[in-house]
N, CA, C and O atoms as a MOPAC input file, in Angstrom:
PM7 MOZYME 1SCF
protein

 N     -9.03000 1     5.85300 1    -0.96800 1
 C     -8.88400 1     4.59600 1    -0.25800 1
 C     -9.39900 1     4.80200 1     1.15700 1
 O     -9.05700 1     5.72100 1     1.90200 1
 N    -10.22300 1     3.88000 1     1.41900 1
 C    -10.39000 1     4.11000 1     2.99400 1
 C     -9.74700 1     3.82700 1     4.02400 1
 O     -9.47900 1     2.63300 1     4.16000 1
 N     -9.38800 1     4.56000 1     4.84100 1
 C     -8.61700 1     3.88000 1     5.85200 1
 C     -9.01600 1     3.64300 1     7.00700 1
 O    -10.14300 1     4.04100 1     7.30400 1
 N     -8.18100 1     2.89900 1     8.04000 1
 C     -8.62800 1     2.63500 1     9.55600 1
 C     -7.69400 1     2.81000 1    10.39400 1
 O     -7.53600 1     2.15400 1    11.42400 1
 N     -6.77700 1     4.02200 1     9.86800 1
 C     -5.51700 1     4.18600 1    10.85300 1
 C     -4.98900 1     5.50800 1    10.26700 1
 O     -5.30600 1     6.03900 1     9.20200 1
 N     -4.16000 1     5.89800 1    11.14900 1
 C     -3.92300 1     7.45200 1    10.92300 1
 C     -2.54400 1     7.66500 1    10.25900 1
 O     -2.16000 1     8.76100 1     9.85100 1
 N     -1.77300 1     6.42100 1    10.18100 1
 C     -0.24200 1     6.53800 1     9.96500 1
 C     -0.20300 1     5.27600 1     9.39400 1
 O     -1.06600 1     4.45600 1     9.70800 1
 N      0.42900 1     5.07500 1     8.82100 1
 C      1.44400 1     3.62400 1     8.14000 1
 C      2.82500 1     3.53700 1     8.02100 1
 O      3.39100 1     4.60100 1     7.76700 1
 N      3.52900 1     2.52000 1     8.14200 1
 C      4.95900 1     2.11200 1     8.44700 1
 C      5.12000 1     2.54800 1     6.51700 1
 O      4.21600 1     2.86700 1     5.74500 1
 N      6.56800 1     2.39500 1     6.25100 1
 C      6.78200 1     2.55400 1     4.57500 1
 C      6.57200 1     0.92100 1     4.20100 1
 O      5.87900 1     0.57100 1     3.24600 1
 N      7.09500 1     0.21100 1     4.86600 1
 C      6.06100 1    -1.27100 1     4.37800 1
 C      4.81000 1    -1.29100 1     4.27700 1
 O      4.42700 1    -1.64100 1     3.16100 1
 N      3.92600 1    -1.02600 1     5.09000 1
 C      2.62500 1    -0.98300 1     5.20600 1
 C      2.07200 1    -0.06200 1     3.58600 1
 O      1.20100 1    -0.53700 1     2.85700 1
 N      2.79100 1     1.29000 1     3.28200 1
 C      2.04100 1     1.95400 1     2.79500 1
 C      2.33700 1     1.20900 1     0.98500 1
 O      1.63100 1     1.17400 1    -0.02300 1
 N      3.87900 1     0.65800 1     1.34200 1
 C      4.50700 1     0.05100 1     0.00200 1
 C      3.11400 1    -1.17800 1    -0.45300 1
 O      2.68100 1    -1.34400 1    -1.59300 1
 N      2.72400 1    -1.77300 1     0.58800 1
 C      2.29400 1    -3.01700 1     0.34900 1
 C      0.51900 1    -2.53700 1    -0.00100 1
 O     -0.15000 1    -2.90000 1    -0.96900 1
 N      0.35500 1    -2.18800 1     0.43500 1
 C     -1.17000 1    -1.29000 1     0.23100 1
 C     -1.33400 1    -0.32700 1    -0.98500 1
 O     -2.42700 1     0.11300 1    -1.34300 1
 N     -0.01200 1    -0.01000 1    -1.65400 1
 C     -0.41400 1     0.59400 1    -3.21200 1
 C      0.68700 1    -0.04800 1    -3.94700 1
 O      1.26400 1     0.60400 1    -4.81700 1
 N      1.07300 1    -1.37200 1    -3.66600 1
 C      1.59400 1    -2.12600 1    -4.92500 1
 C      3.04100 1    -1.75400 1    -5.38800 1
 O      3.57800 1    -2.33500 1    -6.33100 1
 N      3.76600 1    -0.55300 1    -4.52900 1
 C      4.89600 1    -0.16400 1    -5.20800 1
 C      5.78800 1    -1.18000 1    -4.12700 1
 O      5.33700 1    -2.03600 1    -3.36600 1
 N      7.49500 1    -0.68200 1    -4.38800 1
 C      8.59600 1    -1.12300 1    -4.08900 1
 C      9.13100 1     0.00300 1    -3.30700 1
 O      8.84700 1     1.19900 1    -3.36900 1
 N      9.90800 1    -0.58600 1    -2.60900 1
 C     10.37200 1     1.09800 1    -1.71800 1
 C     11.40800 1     1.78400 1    -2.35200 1
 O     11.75900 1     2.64300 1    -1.54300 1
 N     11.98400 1     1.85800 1    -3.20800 1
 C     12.76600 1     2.79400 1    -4.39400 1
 C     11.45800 1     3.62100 1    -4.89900 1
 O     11.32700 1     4.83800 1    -4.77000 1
 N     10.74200 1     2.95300 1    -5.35100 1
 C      9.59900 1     4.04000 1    -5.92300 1
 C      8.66400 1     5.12400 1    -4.66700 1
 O      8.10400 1     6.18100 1    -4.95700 1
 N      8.71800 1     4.49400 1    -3.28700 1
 C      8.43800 1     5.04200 1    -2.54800 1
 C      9.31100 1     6.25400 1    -2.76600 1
 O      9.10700 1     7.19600 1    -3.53200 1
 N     10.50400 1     6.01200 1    -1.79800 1
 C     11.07800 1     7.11800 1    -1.38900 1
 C     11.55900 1     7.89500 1    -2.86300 1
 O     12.24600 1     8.88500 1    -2.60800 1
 N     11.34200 1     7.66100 1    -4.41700 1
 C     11.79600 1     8.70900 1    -5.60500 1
 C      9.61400 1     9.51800 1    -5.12400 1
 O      9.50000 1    10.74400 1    -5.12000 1
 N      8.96400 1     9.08100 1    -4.97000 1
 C      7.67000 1     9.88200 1    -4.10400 1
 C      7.96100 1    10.95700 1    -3.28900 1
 O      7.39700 1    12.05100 1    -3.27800 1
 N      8.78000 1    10.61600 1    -2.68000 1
 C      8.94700 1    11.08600 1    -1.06800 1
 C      9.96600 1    12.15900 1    -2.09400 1
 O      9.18000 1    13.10200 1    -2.17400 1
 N     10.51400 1    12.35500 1    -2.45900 1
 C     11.46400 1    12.80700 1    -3.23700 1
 C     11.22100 1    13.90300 1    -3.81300 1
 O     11.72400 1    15.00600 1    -3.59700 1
 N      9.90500 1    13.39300 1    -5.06800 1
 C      9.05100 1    14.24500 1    -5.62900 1
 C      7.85600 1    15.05000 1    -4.70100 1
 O      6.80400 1    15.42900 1    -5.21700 1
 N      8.06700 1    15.18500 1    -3.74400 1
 C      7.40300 1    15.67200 1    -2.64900 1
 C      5.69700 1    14.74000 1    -3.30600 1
 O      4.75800 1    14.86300 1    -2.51900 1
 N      5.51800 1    14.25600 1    -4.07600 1
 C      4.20600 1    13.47100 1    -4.07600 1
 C      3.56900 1    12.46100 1    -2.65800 1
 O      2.39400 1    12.09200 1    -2.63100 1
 N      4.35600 1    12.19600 1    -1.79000 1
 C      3.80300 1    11.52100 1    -0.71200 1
 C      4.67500 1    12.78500 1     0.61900 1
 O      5.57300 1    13.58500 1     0.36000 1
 N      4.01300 1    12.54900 1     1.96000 1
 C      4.43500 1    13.61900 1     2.63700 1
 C      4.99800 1    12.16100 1     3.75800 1
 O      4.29400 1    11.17200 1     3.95900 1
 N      6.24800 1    12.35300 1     4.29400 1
 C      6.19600 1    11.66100 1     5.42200 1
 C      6.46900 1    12.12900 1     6.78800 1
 O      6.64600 1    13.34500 1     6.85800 1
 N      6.56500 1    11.34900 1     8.10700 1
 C      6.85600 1    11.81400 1     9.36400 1
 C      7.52800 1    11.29700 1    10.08000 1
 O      7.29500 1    10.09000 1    10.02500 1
 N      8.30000 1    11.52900 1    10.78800 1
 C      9.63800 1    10.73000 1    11.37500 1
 C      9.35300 1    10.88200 1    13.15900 1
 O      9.62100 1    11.89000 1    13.81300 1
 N      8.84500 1     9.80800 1    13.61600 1
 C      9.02900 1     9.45000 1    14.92800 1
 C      9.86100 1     8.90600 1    15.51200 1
 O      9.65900 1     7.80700 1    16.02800 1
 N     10.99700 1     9.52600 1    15.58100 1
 C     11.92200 1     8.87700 1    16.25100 1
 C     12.54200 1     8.21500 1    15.57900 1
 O     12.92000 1     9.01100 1    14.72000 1
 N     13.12000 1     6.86800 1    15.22900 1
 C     13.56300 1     6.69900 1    13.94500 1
 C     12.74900 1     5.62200 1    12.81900 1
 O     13.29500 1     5.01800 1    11.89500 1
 N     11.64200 1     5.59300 1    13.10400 1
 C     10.49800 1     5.45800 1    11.73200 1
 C     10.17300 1     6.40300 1    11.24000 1
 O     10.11200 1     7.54800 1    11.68900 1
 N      9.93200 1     5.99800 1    10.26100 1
 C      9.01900 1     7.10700 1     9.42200 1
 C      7.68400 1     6.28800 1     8.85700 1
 O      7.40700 1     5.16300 1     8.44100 1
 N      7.15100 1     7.33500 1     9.06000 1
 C      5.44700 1     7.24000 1     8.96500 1
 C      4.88800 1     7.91900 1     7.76700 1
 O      5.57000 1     8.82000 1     7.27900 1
 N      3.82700 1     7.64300 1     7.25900 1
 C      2.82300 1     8.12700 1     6.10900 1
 C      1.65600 1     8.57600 1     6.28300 1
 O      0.80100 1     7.75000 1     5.96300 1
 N      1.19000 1     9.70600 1     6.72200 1
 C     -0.28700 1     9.90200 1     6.79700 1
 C     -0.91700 1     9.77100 1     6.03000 1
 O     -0.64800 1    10.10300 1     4.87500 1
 N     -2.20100 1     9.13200 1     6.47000 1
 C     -3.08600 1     8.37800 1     5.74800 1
 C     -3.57200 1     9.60400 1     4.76000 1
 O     -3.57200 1     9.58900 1     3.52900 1
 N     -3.98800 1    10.66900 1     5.63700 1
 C     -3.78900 1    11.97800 1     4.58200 1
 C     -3.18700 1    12.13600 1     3.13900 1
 O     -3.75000 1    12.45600 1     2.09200 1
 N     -2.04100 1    11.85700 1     3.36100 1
 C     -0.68600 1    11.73800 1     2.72800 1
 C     -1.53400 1    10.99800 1     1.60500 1
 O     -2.21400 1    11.56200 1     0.74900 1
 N     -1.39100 1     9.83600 1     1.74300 1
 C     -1.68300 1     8.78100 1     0.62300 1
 C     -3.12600 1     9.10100 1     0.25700 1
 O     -3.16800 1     8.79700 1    -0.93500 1
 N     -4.05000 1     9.44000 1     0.52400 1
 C     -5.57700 1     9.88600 1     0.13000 1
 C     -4.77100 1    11.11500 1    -0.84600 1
 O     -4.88900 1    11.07900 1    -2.07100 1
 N     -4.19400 1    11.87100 1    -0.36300 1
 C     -3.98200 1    13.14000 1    -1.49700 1
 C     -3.13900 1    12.74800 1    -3.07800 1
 O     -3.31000 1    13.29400 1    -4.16800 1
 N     -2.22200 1    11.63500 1    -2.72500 1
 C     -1.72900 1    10.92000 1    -3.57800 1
 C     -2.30100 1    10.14400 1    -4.50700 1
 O     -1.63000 1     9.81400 1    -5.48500 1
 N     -3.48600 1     9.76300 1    -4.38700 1
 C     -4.39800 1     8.72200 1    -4.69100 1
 C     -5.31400 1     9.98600 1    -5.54100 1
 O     -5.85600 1     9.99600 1    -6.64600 1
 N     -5.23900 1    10.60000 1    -4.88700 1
 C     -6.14000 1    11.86400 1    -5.91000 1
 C     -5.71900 1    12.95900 1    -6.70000 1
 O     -6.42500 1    13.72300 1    -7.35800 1
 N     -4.58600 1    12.95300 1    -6.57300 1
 C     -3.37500 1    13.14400 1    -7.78400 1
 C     -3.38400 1    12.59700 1    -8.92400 1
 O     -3.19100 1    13.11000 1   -10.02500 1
 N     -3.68200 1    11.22500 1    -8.56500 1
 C     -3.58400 1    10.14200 1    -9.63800 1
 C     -4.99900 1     9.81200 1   -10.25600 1
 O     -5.19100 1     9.33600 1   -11.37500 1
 N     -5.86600 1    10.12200 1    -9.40500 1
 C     -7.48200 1    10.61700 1    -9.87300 1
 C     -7.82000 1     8.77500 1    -9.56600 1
 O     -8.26400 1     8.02100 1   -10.43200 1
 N     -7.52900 1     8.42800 1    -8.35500 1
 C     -7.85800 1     6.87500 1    -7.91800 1
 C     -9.21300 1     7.45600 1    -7.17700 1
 O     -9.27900 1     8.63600 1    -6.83200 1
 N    -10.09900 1     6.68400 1    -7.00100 1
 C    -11.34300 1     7.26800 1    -6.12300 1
 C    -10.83300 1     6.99700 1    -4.72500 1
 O     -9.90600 1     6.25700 1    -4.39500 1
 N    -11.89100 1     7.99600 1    -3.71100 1
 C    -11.55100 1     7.47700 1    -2.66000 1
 C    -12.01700 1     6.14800 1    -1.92400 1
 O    -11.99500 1     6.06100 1    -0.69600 1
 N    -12.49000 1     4.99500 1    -2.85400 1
 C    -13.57500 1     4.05400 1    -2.49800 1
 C    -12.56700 1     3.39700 1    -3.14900 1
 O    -13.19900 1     2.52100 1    -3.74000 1
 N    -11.39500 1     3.23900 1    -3.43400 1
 C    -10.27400 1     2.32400 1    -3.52100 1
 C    -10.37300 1     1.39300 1    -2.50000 1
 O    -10.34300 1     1.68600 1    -1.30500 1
 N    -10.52000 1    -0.01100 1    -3.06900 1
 C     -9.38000 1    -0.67500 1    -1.83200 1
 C     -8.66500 1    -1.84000 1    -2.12100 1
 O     -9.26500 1    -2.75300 1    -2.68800 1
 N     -7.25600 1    -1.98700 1    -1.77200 1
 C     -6.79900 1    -3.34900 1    -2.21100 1
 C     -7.48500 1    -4.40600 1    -2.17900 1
 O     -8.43000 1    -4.77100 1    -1.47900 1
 N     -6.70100 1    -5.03500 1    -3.32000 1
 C     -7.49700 1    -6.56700 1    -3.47500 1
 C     -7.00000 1    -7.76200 1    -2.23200 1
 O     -7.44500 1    -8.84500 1    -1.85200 1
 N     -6.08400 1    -7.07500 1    -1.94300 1
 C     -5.82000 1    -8.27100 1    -0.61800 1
 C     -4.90900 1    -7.16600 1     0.75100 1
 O     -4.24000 1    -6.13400 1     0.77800 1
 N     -5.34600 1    -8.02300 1     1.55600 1
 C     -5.42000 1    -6.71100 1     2.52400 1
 C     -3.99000 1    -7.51000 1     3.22100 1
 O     -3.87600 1    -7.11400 1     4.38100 1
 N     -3.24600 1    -8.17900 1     2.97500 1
 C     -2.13600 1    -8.77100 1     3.11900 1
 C     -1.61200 1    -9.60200 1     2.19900 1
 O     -2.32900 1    -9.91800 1     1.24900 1
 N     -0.57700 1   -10.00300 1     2.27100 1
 C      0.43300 1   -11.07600 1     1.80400 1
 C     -0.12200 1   -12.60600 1     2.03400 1
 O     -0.09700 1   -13.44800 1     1.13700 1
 N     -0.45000 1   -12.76400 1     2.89200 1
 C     -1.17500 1   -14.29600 1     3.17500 1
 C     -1.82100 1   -14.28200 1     2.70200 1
 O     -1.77700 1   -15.25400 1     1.94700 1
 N     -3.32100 1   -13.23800 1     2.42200 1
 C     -4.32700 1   -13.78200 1     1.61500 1
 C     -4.16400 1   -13.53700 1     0.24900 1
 O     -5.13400 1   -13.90400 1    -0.41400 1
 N     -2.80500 1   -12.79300 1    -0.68900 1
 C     -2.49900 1   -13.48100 1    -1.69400 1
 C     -1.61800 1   -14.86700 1    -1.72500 1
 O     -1.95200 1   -15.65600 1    -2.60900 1
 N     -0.77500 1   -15.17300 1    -1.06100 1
 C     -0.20700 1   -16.41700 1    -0.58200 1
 C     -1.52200 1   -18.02800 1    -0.58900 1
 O     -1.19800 1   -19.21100 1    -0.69400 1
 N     -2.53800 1   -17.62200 1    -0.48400 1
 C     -3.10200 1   -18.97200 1     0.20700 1
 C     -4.63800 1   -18.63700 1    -1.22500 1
 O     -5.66200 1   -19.32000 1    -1.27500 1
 N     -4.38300 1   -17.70900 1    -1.96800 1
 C     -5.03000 1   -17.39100 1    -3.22100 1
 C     -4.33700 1   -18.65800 1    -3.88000 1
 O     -4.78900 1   -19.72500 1    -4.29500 1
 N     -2.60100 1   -17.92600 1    -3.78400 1
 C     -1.97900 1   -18.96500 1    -5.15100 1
 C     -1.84500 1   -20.55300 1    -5.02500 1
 O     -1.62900 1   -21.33500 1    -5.95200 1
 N     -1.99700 1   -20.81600 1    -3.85400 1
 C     -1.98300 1   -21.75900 1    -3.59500 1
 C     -3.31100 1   -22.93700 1    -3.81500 1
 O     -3.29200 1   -24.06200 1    -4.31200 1
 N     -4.31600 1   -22.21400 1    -3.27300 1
 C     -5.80900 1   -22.79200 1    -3.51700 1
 C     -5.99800 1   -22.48800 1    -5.28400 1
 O     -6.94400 1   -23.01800 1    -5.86600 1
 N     -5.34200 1   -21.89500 1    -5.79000 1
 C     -5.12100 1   -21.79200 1    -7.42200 1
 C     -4.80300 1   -22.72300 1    -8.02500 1
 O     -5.49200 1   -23.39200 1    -8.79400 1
 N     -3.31300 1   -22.90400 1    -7.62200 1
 C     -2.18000 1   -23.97500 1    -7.97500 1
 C     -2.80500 1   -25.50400 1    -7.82500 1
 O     -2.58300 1   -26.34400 1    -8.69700 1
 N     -3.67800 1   -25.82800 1    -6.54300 1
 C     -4.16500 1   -26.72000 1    -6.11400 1
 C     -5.50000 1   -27.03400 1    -7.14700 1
 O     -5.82100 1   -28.18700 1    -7.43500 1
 N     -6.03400 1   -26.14400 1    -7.52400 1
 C     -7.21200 1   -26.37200 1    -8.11300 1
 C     -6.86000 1   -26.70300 1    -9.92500 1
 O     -7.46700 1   -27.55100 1   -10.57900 1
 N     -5.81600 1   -25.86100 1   -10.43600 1
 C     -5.22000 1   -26.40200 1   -11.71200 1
 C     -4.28900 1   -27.50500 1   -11.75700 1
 O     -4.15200 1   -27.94200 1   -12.90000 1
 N     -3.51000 1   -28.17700 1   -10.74700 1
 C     -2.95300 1   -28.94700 1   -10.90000 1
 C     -3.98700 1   -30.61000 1   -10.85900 1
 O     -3.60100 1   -31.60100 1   -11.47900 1
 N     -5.26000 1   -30.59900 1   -10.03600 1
 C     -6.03700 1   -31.62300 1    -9.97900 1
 C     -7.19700 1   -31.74400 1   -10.88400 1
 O     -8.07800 1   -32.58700 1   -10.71500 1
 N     -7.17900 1   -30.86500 1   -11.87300 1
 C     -8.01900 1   -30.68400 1   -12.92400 1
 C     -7.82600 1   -31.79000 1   -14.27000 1
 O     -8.55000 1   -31.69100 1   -15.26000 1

């Protein structure tokens, strides 16, 4: 996956590979993701998740299909809008 940042929040990293944060932290668990604690966040190196991703044999030319919540939000909607006037 490519990235453009060196760290991610556990939301950030939850929302960028599709899991839930129970499955995060049973990761974090399985030592499969590495994290870092600044103070009282904890962080994900982007590292971290590239090595994870290649564990799982994902390429590194991954990238989500939506790079937030709004632009699936305003997907379902321009969806909804387009099957309901059909």
């Amino acid at each position: 996956m490519t990235t453009d940042r060196a760290m991610y929040s556990v939301r950030e990293f939850c929302r960028r590979n599709s899991i839930g944060k129970t499955t995060f932290y049973e990761l974090v668990k399985a030592g499969s993701v590495v994290t870092v604690k600044v103070g009282s966040h904890t962080l994900v190196p982007a590292a971290s998740e590239s090595a994870w991703h290649a564990s799982l044999g994902i390429s590194s030319v991954y990238k989500p299909v939506y790079k937030n919540i709004a632009d699936l939000s305003e997907r379902k909607r321009t969806r909804a809008n387009r099957v309901g006037h059909e």
